[in-house]
C-alpha positions in Angstrom: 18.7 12.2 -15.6 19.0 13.2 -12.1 16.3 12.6 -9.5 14.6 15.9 -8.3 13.3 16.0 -5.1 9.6 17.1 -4.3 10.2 19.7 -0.9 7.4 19.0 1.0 8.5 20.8 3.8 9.0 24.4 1.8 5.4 24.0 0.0 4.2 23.3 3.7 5.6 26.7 4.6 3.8 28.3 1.7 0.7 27.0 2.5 0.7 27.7 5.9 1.3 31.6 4.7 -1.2 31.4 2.6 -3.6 30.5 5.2 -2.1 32.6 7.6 -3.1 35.4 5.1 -6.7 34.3 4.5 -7.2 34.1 8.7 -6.1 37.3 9.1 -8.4 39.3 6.5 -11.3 37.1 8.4 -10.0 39.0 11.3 -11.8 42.6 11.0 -15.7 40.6 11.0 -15.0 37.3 12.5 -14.4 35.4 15.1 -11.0 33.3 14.3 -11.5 29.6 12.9 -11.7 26.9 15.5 -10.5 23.5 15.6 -11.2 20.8 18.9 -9.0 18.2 19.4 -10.0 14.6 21.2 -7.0 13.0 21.9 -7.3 9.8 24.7 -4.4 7.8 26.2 -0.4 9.2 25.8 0.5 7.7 22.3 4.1 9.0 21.8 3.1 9.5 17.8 -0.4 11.0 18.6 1.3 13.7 21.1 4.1 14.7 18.5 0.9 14.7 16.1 -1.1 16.6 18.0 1.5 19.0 19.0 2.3 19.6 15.6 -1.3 20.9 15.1 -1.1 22.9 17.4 1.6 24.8 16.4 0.4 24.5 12.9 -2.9 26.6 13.9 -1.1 29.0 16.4 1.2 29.8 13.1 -1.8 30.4 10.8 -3.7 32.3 13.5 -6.4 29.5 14.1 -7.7 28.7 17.4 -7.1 25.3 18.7 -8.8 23.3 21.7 -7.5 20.2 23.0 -9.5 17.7 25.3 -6.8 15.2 27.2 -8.5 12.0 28.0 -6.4 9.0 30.1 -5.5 5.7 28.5 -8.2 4.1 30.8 -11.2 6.5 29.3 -14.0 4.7 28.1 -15.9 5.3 24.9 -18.9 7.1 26.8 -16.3 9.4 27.8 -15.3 10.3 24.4 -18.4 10.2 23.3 -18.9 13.1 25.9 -15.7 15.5 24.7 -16.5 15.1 20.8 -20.7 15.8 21.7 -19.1 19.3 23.4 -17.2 20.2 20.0 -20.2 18.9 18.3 -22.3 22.1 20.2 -19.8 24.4 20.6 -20.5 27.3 17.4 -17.0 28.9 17.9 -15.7 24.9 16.9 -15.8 24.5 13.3 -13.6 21.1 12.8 -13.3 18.2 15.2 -10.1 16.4 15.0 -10.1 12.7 16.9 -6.4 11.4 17.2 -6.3 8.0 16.6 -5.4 5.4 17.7 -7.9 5.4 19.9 -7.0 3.1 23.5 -7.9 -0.4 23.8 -11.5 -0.9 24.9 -12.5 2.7 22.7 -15.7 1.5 20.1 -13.7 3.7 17.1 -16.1 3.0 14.7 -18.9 4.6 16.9 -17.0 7.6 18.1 -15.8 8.7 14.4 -19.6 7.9 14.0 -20.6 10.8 16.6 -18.1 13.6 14.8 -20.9 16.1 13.6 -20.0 15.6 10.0 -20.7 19.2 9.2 -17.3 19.2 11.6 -15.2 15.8 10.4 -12.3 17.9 8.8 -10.3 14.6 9.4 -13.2 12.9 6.5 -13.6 10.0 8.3 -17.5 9.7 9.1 -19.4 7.5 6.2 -21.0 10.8 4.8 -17.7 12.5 4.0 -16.3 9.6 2.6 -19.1 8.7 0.2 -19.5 12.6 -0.6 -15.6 12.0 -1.6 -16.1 8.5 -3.4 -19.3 10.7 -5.9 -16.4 13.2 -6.7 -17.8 15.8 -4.5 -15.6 16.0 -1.4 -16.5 17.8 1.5 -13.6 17.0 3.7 -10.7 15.0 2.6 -8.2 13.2 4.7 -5.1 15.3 5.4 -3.1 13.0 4.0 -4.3 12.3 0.4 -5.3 16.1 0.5 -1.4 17.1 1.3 -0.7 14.1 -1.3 -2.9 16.4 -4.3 -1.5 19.6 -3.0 2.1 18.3 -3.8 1.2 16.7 -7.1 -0.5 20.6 -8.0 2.4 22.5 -6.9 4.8 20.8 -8.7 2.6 21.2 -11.9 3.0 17.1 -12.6 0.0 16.0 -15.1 -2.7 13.2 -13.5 -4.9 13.2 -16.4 -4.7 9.4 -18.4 -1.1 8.7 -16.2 -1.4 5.2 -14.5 -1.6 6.0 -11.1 -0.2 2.9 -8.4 -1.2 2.9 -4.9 0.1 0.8 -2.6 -2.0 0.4 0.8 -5.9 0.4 1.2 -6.1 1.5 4.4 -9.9 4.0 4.9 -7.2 7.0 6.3 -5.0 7.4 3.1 -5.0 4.5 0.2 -8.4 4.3 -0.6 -9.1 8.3 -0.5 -5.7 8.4 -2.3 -7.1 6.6 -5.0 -10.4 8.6 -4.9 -8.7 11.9 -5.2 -6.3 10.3 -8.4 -9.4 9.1 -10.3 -11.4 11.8 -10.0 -8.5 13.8 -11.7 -8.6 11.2 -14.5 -5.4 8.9 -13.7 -5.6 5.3 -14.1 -5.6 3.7 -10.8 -4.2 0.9 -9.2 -4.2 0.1 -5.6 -2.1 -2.6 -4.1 -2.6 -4.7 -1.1 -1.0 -7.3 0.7 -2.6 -10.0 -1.4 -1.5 -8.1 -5.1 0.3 -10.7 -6.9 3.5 -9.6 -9.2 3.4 -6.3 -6.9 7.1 -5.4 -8.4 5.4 -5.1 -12.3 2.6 -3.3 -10.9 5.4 -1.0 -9.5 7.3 -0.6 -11.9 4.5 0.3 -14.6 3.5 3.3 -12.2 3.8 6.8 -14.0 2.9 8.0 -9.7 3.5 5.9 -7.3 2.1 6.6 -3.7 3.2 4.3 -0.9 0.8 4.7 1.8 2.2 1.1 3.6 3.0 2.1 7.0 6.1 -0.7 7.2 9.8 0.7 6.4 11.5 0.3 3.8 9.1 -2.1 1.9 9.4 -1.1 -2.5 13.3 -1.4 -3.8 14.3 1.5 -5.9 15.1 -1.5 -8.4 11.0 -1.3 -8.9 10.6 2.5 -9.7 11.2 2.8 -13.4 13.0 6.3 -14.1 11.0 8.7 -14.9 8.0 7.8 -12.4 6.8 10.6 -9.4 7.5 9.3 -6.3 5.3 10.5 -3.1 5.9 8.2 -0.2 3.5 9.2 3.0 4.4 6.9 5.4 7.3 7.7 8.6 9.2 4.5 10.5 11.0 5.2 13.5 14.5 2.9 12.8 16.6 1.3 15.7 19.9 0.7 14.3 21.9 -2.3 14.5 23.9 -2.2 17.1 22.5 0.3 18.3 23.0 4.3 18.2 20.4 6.6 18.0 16.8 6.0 16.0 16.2 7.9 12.7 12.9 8.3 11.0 12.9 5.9 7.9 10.8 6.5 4.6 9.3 3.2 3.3 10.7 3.4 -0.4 13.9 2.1 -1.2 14.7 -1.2 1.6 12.9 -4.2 1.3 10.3 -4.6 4.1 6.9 -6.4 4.3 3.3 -5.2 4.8 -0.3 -6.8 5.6 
């Protein structure tokens, strides 16, 4: 049987209409939805990123603030810009791009995001509202993760569900969101012994590594719901110009 492909890309488009929709009936009594951005230091990926959000709000009609912070900020100074969001009524979600520069306390400035606000479902009372099975805000990426899995009507309930990453932004939520729609959950590490079996027994399999080209196709059994998450930017050998790489299907490594 051939492989069908999941389209992220057109259910993205269908979601963003769908939004777009529910923004503008808001319209005739209220103000539009606002979102504040934090982003510190000129990350190549966190500008794309941040970009992107941009545009995505514009699209959907929802007003977007972004706070530009130089690589030699200091936490106090985030601190500051996420404290403004955190007052401001007409912000409703706080978005802080990380990585955050050297010298930046993380942990305390994810800390600060009101989390009334923390539509990123980072602070520690979003993620333990998550881990009692009654979410708040989820992080984007397990959220667009679930969306996908909806849309394409594939069944979660008693499937053996493999995970492999546990990093706070997507494996861990991942394997939140999978269990509390009743799959069987495994989540992989770098320390997972016989990680090919584990692999290979997965009815879903989510890699959420962050390394390209780590899991074989050889360890995908036919049949299984592949949803890979994470984006390498590839040098060729040689050299030529960089493509994005997917991290199924190469060997690779991970920590």
């Amino acid at each position: 049987m051939a492989a069908k492909i999941i389209d992220g890309k057109k259910w993205a488009g269908v979601i963003q209409e769908e939004i777009r929709v529910e923004v503008a009936e808001l319209a005739p009594r209220f103000r539009p939805p606002g979102l504040g951005v934090v982003l510190a230091g000129d990350h190549p990926a966190s500008r794309i990123y941040v970009s992107r959000k941009e545009q995505a709000c514009e699209a959907a009609g929802i007003r977007s603030v972004e706070t530009h912070l130089p690589a030699d900020t200091s936490t106090l100074a985030v601190l500051r810009e996420v404290q403004k969001f955190n007052e401001d009524p007409a912000i409703d979600g706080i978005l802080v791009q990380l990585p955050l520069p050297m010298g930046v306390d993380e942990k305390r400035v994810l800390m600060a995001v009101d989390p009334s606000k923390d539509v990123d479902g980072f602070h520690p009372e979003n993620v333990g509202l998550l881990s009692q099975g009654n979410p708040r805000f989820v992080p984007c990426t397990p959220a667009g993760v679930m969306e996908l899995l909806k849309r394409e009507n594939i069944p979660l309930v008693g499937r053996h569900a493999v995970v492999v990453g546990r990093s706070n932004i997507v494996g861990k939520p991942m394997g939140m969101l999978l269990l509390a729609q009743h799959a069987t959950v495994t989540t992989c590490h770098s320390r997972t012994e016989r990680l090919q079996v584990v692999c290979h027994s997965a009815d879903i399999l989510v890699a959420a590594i962050g390394k390209a080209g780590f899991i074989p196709g050889a360890w995908i059994r036919p049949g299984a719901v592949v949803i890979d998450v994470g984006i390498n930017r590839i040098e060729p050998e040689g050299g030529g110009k960089a493509k994005n790489c997917r991290g199924c299907g190469f060997r690779g490594s991970f920590t």
